[in-house]
DRENDRENLUM-515332 format. One record per residue (C-alpha): residue in one letter; y, z negated, x negated. Coordinates in pm, whole numbers, plus 50000, padded with zeros to 5 digits. Layout:
% DRENDRENLUM-515332
AYZX/...
//
This chain:
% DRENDRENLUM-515332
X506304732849046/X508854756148824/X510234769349087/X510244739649306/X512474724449067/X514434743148809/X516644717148708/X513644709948505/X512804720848148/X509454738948168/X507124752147874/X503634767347892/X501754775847637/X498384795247635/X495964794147327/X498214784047104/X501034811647247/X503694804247430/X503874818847727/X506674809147946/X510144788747784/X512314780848104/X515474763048014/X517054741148323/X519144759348589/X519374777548921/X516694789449130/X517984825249044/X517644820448689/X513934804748708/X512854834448934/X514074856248672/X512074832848361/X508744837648569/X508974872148714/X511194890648438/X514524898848385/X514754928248617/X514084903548924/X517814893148873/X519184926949068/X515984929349322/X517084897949533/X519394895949788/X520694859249887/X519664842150176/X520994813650338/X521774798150703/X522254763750833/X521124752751144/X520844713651249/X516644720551325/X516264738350940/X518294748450658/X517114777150510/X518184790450152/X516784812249900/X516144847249805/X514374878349954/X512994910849706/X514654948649838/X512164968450024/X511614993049790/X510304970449491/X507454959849792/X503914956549624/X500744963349751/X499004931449678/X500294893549721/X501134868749482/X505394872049524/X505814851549840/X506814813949829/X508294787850083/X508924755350006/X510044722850288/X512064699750118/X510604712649722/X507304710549815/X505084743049824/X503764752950116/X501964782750328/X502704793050671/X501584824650793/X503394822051099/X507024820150919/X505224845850680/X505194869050982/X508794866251048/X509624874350731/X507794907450773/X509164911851127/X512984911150937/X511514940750716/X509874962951001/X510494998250951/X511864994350612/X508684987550396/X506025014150263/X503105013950432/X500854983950282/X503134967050067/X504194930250119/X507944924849982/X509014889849754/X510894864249892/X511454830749758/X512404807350046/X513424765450018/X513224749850394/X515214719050415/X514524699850723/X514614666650883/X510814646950750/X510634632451054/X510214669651235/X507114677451031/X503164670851013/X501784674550639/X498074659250779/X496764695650938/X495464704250622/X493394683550342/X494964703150019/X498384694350232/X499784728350134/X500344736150524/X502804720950755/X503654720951115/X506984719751259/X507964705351553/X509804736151689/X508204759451516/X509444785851801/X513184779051682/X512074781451279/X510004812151315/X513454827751504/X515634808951220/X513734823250964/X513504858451137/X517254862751160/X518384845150816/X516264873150657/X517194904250859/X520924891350844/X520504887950436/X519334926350396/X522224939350617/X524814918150484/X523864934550132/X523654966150306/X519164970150271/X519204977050620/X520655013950725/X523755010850947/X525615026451149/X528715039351037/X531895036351218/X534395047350986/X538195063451087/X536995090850842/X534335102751096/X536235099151390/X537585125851634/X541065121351660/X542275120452011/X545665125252162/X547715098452377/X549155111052661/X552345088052682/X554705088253037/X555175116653227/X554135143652930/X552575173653028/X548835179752924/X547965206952674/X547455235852775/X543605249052777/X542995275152523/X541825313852679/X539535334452530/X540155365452578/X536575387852595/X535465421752777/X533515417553062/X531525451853119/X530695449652730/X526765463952714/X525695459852355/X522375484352433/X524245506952638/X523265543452471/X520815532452220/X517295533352196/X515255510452044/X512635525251778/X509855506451626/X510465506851238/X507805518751063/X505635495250858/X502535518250753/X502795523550362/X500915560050303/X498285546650057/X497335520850351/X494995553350478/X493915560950149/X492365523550054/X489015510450129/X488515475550339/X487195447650164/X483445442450215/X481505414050347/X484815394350352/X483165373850618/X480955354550385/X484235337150244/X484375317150624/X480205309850673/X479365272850584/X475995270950444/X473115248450494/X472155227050166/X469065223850033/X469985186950060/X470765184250419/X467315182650610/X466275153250744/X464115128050472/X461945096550529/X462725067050402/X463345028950476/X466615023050317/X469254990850291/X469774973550614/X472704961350753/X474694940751027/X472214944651303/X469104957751180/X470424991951163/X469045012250867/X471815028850617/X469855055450473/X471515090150389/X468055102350582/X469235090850891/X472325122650848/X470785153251083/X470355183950889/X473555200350995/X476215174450886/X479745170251027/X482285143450929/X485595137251095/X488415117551097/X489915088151273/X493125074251203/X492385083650829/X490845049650799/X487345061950846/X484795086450820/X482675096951102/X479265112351102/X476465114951388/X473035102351221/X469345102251424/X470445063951568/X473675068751676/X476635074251496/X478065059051152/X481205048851088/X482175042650721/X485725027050583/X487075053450324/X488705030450140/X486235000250074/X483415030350060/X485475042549777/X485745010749631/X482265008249589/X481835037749418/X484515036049180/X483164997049110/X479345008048981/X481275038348806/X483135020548617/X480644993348548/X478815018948372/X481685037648174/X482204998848021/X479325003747845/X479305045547771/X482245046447588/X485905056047657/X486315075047917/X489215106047904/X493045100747993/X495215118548161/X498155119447953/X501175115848111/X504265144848031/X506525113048080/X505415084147938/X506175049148228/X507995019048125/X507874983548297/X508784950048237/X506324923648273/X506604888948325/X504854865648044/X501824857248208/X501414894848323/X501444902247949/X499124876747911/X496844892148118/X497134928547995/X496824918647582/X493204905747698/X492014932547914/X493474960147714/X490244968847529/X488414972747842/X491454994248015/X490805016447716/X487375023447799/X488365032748159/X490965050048047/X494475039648020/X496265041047702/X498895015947715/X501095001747443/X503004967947439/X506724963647303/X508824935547296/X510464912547571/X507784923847819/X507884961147772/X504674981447824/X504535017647781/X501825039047992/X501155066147813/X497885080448026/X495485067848283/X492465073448421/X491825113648462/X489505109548802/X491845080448939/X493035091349282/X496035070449283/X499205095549109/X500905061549017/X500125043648697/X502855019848743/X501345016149110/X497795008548941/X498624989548665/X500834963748891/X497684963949161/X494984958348812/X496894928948738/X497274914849077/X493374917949128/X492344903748831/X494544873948857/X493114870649223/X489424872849095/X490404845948811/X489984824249091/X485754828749133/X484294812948865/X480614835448962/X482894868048873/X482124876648517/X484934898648274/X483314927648282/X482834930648666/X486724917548700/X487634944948559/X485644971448704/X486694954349071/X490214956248934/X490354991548863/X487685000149172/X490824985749413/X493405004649188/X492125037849208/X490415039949531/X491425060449840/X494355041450021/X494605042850420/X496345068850599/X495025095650367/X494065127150460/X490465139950364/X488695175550383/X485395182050482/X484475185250177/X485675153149993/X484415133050289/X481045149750215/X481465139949861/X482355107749949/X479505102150164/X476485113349882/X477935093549617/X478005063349843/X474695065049928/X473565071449559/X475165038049476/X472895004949426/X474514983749745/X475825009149959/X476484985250267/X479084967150092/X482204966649889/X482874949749526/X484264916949743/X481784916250038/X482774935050293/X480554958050521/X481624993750475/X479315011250763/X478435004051041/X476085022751329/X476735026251700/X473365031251861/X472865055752135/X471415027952305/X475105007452297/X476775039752388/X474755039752701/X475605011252785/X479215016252787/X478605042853039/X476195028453265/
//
């Protein structure tokens, strides 16, 4: 509604503190009231007319992409709306030019003929349909890519006089110029009457030292205690198929694919486990538990992080900083929106605390919206999502083999904080079927 219409006084205030004080203005000026002050220089203008769809509005720089949603808003004719088909071709504009998993901001206002749209596809009527959708998705897809190279986002080419090779005109009858010579000596042999001599690399007290003994014993992999094969019924999951860590043969190997997920040949068939939502999992119960151990240690940073945060961000991190404590961050608030990170969690996998902090808050606002989701595991999903393994890293042997054990020591191995299956089994039986 604020941003729908900010010719429109707006005031919001939370527990008796105010949170947000928009005076009336431009739709620049409101982005910057609800998103914070340095939102002013991260948007570059967009705007195109067309007689299907007028589109208007403003798109964030690839580079201040985030990793979680919550920054991306069209509106048809000042009424919110979703589209995930326009939301695709405002990605499409961006290809090549984002980091990997990151979704950039854009604030787009669609005005457009009523008559051209259908508001009855969906009962909350917060999705449309236009009636040439084909021509709005290609609107909206070059509106956007022509906004981030007409504020020079996109890398061009560069066709400068500075960088040119100059070239001489030939005017009339003039002669050409002559072709340089290069004068050189043919029968030149530069190994004629030398020999070559192998230089001598030996250092005397080479003879003199002993070789290292049983050096061989650095390369042999050795079988665990741990590894042979145990009984045991275990969790089930999707299709019967039995997730126990017994299942592993005694001689384990993991590998690899994509570095998405994890790979391992158990007595069934073979397992296949996401690496990120496997990591989520056991990060989640981990920190469940340091809630109630105590604080846990920080990693304090040599230079301490400063961001800006919008007013209801800083709403959000005054009432979860106790608990951020315990899982250790140490984070102090200034004024205007400041917040200092002085340290974060020492076994966090994620380098960024900026990175996790913004992806904390975007979580926890996300989980605000199931009511069965208590504080305390909020939090802990928060920080389990923060902190886990991302896609597209690389593992070694042996933190997939870490990876696996603690995953299978957890309470609910099969599935992540928010639901989702982590493993699943191909049976030998489905494998031969694909090659029968």
């Amino acid at each position: 509604m604020a941003l729908a219409h900010p010719e429109i006084r707006f005031n919001l205030t939370h527990n008796d503190q105010e949170v947000y004080r928009l005076p009336a203005g431009n739709h620049r000026q409101r982005i910057a009231g609800l998103f914070g002050k340095h939102y002013n220089q991260n948007l570059v203008s967009v705007e195109t007319d067309t007689s299907i769809v007028t589109v208007k509005g403003y798109a964030g720089k690839p580079e201040n992409a985030r990793r979680s949603a919550g920054e991306q808003f069209f509106f048809v004719n000042n009424r919110f709306i979703r589209h995930p088909y326009l939301h695709r071709a405002v990605l499409e504009a961006y290809h090549g030019l984002l980091p990997p998993e990151t979704l950039p901001a854009y604030f787009i206002y669609l005005t457009a003929d009523p008559a051209t749209i259908d508001v009855n596809i969906h009962p909350t009527k917060t999705e449309v349909k236009f009636e040439d959708e084909r021509s709005v998705w290609q609107i909206m897809l070059a509106s956007v890519r022509e906004a981030l190279g007409r504020f020079n986002v996109v890398p061009s080419l560069d066709f400068g006089p500075e960088s040119a090779v100059e070239i001489p005109v030939i005017i009339g009858n003039t002669a050409p110029p002559p072709v340089p010579q290069i004068e050189f000596e043919h029968t030149f042999n530069p190994f004629e009457g030398t020999e070559y001599q192998r230089p001598e690399t030996k250092w005397q007290w080479d003879a003199e030292r002993n070789p290292p003994r049983d050096w061989e014993s650095l390369f042999t992999i050795t079988t665990r205690s741990g590894d042979k094969d145990e009984s045991g019924s275990g969790d089930r999951i999707s299709g019967g198929q039995s997730a126990d860590a017994g299942e592993v043969t005694g001689q384990r190997r993991f590998f690899q694919v994509k570095n998405r997920y994890i790979m391992c040949h158990v007595i069934s068939g073979i397992m296949m486990i996401d690496q990120k939502r496997a990591h989520e999992r056991v990060l989640y119960e981990k920190y469940l538990a340091s809630l109630d151990d105590g604080p846990k240690p920080a990693q304090i940073s040599l230079f301490p992080v400063e961001v800006e945060l919008n007013p209801a961000d800083m709403v959000i991190i005054e009432e979860i900083a106790g608990q951020l404590r315990m899982l250790g961050f140490e984070i102090t608030t200034g004024r205007e929106g400041i917040v200092t990170i002085t340290g974060h969690p020492a076994a966090s996998r994620n380098a960024s605390p900026l990175s996790m902090l913004e992806t904390i808050i975007a979580e926890y606002k996300h989980s605000m919206e199931d009511p069965a989701i208590g504080e305390r595991e909020r939090i802990a999903l928060s920080m389990a999502r923060a902190s886990a393994i991302q896609y597209g890293t690389p593992l070694t042997d042996t933190e997939m083999e870490e990876l696996f054990d603690m995953l299978f020591a957890c309470s609910l191995p099969n599935y992540s904080p928010s639901g989702k299956i982590v493993m699943s089994i191909i049976t030998l039986e489905e494998l031969d079927r694909r090659f029968s």
